[in-house]
N, C-alpha and C positions, 0 to 999 in steps of 0.2 A: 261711782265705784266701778272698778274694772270686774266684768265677768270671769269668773273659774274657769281655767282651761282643763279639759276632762281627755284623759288616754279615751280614745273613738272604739277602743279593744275590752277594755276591762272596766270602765267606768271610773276609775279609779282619778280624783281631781290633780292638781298640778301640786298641791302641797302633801298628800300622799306618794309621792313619787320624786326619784333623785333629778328626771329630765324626761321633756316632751317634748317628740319633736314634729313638726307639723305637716302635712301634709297639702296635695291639692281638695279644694273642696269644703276646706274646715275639716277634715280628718285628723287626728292628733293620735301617737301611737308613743307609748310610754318607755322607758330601758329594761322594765320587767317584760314588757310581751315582746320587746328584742328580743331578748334573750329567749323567749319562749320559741318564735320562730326561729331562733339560729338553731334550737333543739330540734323542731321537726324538721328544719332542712338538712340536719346531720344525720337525718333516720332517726330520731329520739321522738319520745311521748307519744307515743301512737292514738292516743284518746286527746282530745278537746278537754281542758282542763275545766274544771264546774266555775273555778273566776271568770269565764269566757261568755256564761250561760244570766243571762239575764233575770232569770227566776231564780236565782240563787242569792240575787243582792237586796238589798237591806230598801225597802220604799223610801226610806232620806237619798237613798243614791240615785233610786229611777228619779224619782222627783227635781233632783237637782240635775239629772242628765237630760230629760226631756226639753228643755231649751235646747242646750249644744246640740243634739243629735237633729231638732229640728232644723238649726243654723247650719248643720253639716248638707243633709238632706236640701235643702234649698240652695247650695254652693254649689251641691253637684247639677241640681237642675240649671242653674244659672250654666255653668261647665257645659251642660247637652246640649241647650239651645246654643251657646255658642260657638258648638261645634258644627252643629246643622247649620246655622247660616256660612260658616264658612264653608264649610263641604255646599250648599249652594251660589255662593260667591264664586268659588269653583268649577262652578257649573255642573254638579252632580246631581241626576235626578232624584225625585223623591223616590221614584220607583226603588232606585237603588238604594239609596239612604233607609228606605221604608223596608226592604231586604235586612241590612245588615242588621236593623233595631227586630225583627221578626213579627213586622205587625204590616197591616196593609198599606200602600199609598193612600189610599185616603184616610186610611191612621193617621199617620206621619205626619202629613201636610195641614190636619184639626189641631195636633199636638203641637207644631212649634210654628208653623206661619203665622 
């Protein structure tokens, strides 16, 4: 059985919603929080809408979100590391690398060597 594909914004599954369209990482972002974002980039909805707020949704939704968001959550780590060996492929030091992430060189270099 193929897993639910969940808007990464609202929680909201793939059969609650008309289209979802995906993103890097396992990010999935639904036609209602389009539309949400076309609204604040037009200067609309000045507030965070309470659908946005994760304490506001129903425990069958956290519950069935906690998989996806964990599979997101580890696409994007998969995505770091495989930025940092290219940016070292490149010959970039950790020093610098360990700069842009805001943690030390010997951060850096425990974290993805």
């Amino acid at each position: 059985m193929a897993k639910k594909l969940h808007c990464s914004f609202c929680g909201k599954s793939e059969d609650e919603i008309q289209k979802l369209a995906a993103g890097p990482g396992g990010i999935h972002i639904c036609n209602e929080c389009v539309e949400v974002c076309q609204t604040i980039m037009h200067g609309g909805g000045e507030a965070v809408n309470r659908a946005f707020d994760p304490k506001n949704w129903p425990k069958e939704r956290l519950l069935a979100l906690l998989a996806p968001v964990n599979a997101s959550a580890e696409g994007y780590r998969d995505q770091l590391q495989t930025m940092v060996e290219t940016l070292r492929d490149q010959g970039v030091s950790w020093a610098e690398i360990a700069g842009s992430l805001g943690v030390s060189r010997q951060t850096a270099w425990e974290r993805f060597s």
